[in-house]
N, C-alpha and C positions, 0 to 999 in steps of 0.2 A: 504494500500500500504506500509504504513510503514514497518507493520508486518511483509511483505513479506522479506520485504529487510531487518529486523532485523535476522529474523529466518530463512532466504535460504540463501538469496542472502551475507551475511556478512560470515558467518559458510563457504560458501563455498571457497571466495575468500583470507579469511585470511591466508591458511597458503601457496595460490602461493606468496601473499605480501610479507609475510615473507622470503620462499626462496629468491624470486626476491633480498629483501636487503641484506638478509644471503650471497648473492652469491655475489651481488654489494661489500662489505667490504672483503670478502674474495680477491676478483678480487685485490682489493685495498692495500690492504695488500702484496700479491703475489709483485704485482709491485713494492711495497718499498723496500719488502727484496730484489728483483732482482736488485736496482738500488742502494742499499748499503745503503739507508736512515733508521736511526732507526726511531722507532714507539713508539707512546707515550704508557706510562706504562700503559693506560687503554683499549687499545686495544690488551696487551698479557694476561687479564685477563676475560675470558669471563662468571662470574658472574657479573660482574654489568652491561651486559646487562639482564639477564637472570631476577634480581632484578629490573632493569627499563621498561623491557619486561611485567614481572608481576605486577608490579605496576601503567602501565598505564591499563591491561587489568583490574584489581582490580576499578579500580578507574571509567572506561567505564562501569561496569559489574552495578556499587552502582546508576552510574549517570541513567543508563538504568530502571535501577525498582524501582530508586525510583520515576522515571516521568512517569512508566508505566502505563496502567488503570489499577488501581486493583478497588477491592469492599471499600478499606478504613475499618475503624475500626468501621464507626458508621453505616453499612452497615451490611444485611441482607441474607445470599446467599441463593437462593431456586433451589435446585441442579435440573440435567435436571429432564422430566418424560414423560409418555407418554396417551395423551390424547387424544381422538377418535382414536383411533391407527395410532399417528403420535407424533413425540418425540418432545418435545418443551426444547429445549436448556436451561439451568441453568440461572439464572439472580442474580442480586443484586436490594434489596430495603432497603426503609430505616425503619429503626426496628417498624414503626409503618403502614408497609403495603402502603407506597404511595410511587408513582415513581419505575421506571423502569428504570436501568443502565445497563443493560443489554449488552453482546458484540456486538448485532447487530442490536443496536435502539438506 
């Protein structure tokens, strides 16, 4: 389930998110200049969101795979194949042939 929501569900909804606040600040901004209020100097510079933008997604992106399942380093992959004629999905063991880590066991 997780996966699901990593790999659809997140890709899909991130950049209504984005608009959504893009437009929120923008909305916000409109209003100040309309009512005569200046704006702090970080909101007429829109790199350092673009730099904080990227550096949460950098930082989501490291936290994501480095707690993803992978095989590990002391791990064995035995890519998929196909046996009685039917395809038996890739797995990870450990280098001496015992255990199965496989993505769907």
């Amino acid at each position: 389930m997780i996966r699901k929501i990593l790999t659809i569900l997140i890709p899909l909804l991130a950049p209504l998110v984005a608009y959504l606040v893009w437009a929120w600040f923008t909305a916000q901004r409109r209003e100040a200049l309309e009512k005569g209020r200046r704006l702090p100097a970080w909101q007429d510079w829109p790199w350092a969101w673009l730099i904080t933008a990227g550096a949460i997604l950098v930082t989501v992106t490291l936290f994501v795979l480095g707690f993803s399942d992978g095989g590990g380093t002391d791990k064995e992959y035995t890519p998929a194949q196909y046996e009685n004629g039917k395809l038996v999905p890739g797995t990870f063991s450990d280098k001496d042939g015992t255990g199965d880590t496989g993505p769907d066991r």
